[in-house]
N, C-alpha and C positions, 0 to 999 in steps of 0.2 A: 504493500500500500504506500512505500516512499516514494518517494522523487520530488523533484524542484518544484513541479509550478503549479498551475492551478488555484494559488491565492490573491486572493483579491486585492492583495495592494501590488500587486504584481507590479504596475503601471506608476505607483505611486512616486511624485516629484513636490516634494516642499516648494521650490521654486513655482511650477505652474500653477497647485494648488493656491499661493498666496497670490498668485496674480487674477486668479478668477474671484478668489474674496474681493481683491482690490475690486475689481471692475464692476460686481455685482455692487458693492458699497458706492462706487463711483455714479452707479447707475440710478440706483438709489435718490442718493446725494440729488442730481440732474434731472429725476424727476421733480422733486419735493421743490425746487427752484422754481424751475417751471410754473410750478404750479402757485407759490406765493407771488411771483411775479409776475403772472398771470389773474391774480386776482389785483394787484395794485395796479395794471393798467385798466385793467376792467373799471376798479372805481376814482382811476382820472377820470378816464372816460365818460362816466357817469357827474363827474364835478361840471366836466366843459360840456356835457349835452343836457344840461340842467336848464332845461327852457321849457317852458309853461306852455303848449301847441295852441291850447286855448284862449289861455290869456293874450300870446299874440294875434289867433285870429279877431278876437274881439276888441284888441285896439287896434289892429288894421280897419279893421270895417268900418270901426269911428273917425278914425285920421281920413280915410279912403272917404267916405260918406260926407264930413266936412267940406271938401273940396271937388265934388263930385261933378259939381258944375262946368268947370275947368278941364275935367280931366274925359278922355273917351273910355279908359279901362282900366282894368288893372289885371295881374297874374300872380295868383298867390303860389311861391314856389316852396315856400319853408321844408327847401330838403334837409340844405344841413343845419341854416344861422349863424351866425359867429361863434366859431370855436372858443376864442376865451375873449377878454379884454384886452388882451395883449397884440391882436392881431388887427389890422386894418381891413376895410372891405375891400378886396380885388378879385374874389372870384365867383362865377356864376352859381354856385351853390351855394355861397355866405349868405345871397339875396334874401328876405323875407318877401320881398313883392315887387315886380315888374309893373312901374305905372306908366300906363301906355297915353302920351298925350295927342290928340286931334287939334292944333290949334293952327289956322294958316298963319297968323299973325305970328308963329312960331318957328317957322321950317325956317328961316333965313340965323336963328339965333345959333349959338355956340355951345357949347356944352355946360358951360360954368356957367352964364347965364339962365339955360333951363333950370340946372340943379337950385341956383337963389331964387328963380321963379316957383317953383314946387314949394321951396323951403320955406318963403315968406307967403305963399298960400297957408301952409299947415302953421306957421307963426299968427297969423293973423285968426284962426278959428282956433286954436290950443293954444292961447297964450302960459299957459302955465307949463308946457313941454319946450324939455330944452331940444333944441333943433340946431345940427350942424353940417355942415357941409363939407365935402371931399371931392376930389378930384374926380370920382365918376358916381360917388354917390350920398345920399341925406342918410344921417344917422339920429334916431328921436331915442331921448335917453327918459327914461323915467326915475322914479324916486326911491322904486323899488330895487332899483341896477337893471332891468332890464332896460334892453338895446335893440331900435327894429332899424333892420336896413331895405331902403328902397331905392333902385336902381329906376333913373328916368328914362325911357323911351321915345322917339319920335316916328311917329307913322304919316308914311306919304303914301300915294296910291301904288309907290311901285315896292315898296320895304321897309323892313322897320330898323332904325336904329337908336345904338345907344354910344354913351361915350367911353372912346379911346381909353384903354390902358395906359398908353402917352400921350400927352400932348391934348391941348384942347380944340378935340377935333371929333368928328362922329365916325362911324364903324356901322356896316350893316352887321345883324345877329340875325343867327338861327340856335335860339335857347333849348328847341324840343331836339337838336342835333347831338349836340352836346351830353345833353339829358342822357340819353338813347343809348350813348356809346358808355358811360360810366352807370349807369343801371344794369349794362349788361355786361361789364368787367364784375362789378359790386356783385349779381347773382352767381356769375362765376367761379368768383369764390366766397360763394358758403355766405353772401351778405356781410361779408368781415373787410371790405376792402373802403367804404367809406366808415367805419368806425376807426382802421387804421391811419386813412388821410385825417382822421378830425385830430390824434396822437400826431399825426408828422408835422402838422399845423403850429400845432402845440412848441416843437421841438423849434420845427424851424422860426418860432416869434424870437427864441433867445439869440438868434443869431446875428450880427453884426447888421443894422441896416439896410448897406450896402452892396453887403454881399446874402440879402433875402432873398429867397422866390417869391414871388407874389403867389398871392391863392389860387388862381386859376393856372399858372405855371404846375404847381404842385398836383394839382389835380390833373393834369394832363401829365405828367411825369407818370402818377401812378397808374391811369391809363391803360401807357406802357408799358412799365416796367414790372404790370402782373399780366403782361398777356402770355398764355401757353404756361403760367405757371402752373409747376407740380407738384409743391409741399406743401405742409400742412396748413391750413386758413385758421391758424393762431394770430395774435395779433405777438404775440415773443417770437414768431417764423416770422412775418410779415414785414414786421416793421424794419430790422437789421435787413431784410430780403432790400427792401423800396431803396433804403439809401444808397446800398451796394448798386444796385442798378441805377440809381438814377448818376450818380457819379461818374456815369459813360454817357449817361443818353442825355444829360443837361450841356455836353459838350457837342451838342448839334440842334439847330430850329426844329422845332415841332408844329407840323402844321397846325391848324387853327379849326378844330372841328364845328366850333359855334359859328365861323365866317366873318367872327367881327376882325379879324385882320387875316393877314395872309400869315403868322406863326405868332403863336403864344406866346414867345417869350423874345420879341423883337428889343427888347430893353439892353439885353445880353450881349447884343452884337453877331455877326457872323461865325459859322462853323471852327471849334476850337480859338476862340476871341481870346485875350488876357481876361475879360470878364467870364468868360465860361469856362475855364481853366481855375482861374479863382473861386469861383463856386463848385465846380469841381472836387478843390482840394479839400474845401469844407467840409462837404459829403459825403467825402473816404474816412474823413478825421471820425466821424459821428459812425461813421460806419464801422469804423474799426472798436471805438469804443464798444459799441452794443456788443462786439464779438466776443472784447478781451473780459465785459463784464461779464455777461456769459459763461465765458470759459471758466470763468472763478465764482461760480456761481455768487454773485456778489450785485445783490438787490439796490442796494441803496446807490452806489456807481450808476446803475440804470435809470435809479428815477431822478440822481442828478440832471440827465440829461432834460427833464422837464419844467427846470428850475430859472427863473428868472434871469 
């Protein structure tokens, strides 16, 4: 009944053995991260999407109704609203309401002068609202911190426009275009891809003014930068994913699916610009961070990056 083998540690290696402890403990470790990390962006996200649906449709309707006279329509869009405070209104899904104006006494005006015409309409019936004006759009701040943005339109017989990203000038729009193409990135993945642009939003307010994308920039970055993706519609995959990619694709014009200009991000300059190289480098930097916080599963590194 002797001989050598047949026992079960036959195989047995201290070395390999401790390396699958490690890895399973590693593994461990990487889930549990995840998954705290995953609940602390969950509830940004939930700080910066903290807006009342109803409370702003029912002071639109009031503000809208006030000047009702004046105006031919309006387009309630309340996709996404402003992300935080921190950010300004430049992109077509920040909008609360497209107000569409019929005025002939109007088509001859500017941009800046619609925006103080609209503004000192809604000044003159809400005098108690504070009301400001921007480069393409009215922001009404109330008492309670909330913030409605309405973006002016001008409709002629042949299209509709609104005003320029730069410069004080008009832009034809196709707003259901736009819409169309990031509602069906967004269902693509898993409905996680505008909860992730409302985070990269976020990220990108701390960033040097200079070297910001504007919001409608970003949202067409991401677009991109999740089309044909194939991992997981986490917002801790998602987010690290957007930067890494947009860090190549911010280094070229992207066309303009809404039509208000011939590329979204004309501001930047021509393909591989010192501007798009510079924002480039930004985007690796952020990008790398998420990685290296990651790698060390190390939470509070991550939500720095959403810090003032």
């Amino acid at each position: 009944m002797g001989g050598s083998g047949g026992s079960v540690f036959h195989d047995y290696n201290p070395k390999k053995l401790s390396e699958r402890i490690r890895q399973t403990e590693n593994k461990t470790v990487n889930e549990s991260f995840e998954v705290e990390l995953s609940d602390s962006l969950t509830g940004l996200l939930a700080y910066y999407n903290d807006r009342d649906t109803e409370t702003i449709n029912t002071r639109l309707s009031s503000i809208l109704g006030s000047i009702d006279e004046n105006i031919d329509g309006h387009v309630n869009t309340l996709f996404g609203g402003s992300v935080s405070k921190h950010t300004y209104v430049d992109g077509l899904s920040d909008i609360d309401s497209l107000i569409i104006l019929d005025n002939s006494d109007l088509v001859d005006g500017n941009p800046s002068q619609i925006i103080q015409y609209i503004a000192d309409l809604i000044k003159t019936a809400n005098a108690d609202l504070d009301v400001e004006t921007g480069n393409i759009a009215i922001t009404i701040s109330y008492d309670d911190g909330m913030s409605i943005q309405l973006l002016p339109a001008l409709k002629t017989e042949e299209e509709l426009r609104v005003p320029s990203w730069k410069g004080n000038t008009w832009s034809n729009i196709e707003p259901e275009r736009f819409g169309k193409a990031l509602t069906k990135r967004n269902e693509k993945c898993g409905m996680k891809l505008v909860p992730m642009i409302k985070l990269a939003k976020a990220i990108n307010a701390g960033i040097t003014e200079e070297l910001r994308l504007t919001g409608y920039h970003l949202e067409s970055l991401a677009i991109e930068a999740f089309r044909g993706y194939k991992d997981s519609c986490t917002l801790t995959k998602m987010l690290p994913h957007f930067f890494d990619r947009a860090k190549d694709l911010v280094l070229s014009p992207i066309v303009d699916k809404s039509g208000q200009s011939l590329h979204v991000d004309e501001y930047l300059g021509e393909k591989n610009s010192a501007e798009r190289t510079q924002v480039s480098h930004v985007l690796n930097r952020l990008s790398r961070r998420m990685k290296n916080a990651t790698a060390a599963n190390a939470k509070e590194q991550w939500l720095s990056l959403f810090e003032d």
